[in-house]
C-alpha positions as CSV (number, residue, x, y, z in Angstrom):
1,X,150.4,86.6,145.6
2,X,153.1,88.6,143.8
3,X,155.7,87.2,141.1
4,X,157.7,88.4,138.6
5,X,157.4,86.2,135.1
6,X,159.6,87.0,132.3
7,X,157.4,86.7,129.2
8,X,158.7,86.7,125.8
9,X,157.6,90.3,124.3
10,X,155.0,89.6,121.7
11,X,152.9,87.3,124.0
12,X,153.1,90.1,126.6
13,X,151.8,93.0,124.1
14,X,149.1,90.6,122.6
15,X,147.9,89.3,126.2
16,X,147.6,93.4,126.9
17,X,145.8,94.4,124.2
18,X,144.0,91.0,125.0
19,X,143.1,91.9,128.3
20,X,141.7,95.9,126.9
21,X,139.5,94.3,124.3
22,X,137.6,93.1,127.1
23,X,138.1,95.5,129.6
24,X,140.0,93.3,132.0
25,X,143.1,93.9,133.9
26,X,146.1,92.1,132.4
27,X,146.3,90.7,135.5
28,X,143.0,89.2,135.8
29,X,143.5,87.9,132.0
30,X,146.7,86.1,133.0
31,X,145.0,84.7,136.4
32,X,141.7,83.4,134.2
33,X,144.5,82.1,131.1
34,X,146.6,80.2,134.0
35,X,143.3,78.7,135.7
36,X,141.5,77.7,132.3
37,X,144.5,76.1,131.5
38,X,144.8,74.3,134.9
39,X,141.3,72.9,134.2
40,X,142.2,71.8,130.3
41,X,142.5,67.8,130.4
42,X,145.4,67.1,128.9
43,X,146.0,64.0,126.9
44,X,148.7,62.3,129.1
45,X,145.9,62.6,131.9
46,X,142.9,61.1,129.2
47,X,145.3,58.3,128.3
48,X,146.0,57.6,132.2
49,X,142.3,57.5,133.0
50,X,141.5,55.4,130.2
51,X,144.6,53.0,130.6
52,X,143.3,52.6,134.7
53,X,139.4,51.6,133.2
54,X,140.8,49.4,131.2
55,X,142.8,47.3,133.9
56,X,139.6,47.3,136.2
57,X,138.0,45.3,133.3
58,X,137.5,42.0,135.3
59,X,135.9,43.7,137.4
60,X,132.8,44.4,135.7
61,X,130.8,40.7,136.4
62,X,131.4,41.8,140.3
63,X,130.6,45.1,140.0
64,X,127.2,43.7,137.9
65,X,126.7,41.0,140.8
66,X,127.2,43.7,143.2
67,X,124.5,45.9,141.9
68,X,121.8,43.0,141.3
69,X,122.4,42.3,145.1
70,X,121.8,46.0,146.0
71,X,118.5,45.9,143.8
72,X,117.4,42.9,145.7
73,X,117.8,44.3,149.1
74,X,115.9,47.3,148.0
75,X,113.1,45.3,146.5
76,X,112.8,44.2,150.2
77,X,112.5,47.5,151.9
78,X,109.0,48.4,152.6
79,X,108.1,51.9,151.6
80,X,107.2,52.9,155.1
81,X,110.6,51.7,156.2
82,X,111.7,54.8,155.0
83,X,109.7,57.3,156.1
């Protein structure tokens, strides 16, 4: 897809020479800088993820009960049962 960015001059001129060092397009450098960036976890996103554990505390005796009861039923399962 096309676009037209207006970027401030001296990021433009050091992305270029940037992009020659490694004997790149400045186009593929700006594509690969915009998609490592996407993938970069920010800390607003860390702090969300770690706030949502954190509420599913009480949780973990089921999710312990749960998981004995799943090794029990396994236990039971004879080893030709799954062939």
């Amino acid at each position: 897809m096309k676009t037209t960015l207006e970027i401030p001059d001296t990021i433009f001129r050091r992305a270029k020479a940037r992009a020659a060092e490694h004997n790149i397009s400045l186009r593929t450098f700006v594509s690969e800088a915009v998609a490592e960036k996407l993938e970069a976890k920010s800390p607003d996103r860390q702090k969300a993820r770690i706030a949502l554990a954190g509420k599913l505390r009480h949780m973990r005796r089921e999710t312990a009960r749960i998981s004995t009861l799943i090794e029990q039923e396994f236990e039971r399962i004879e080893p030709e049962e799954w062939a």
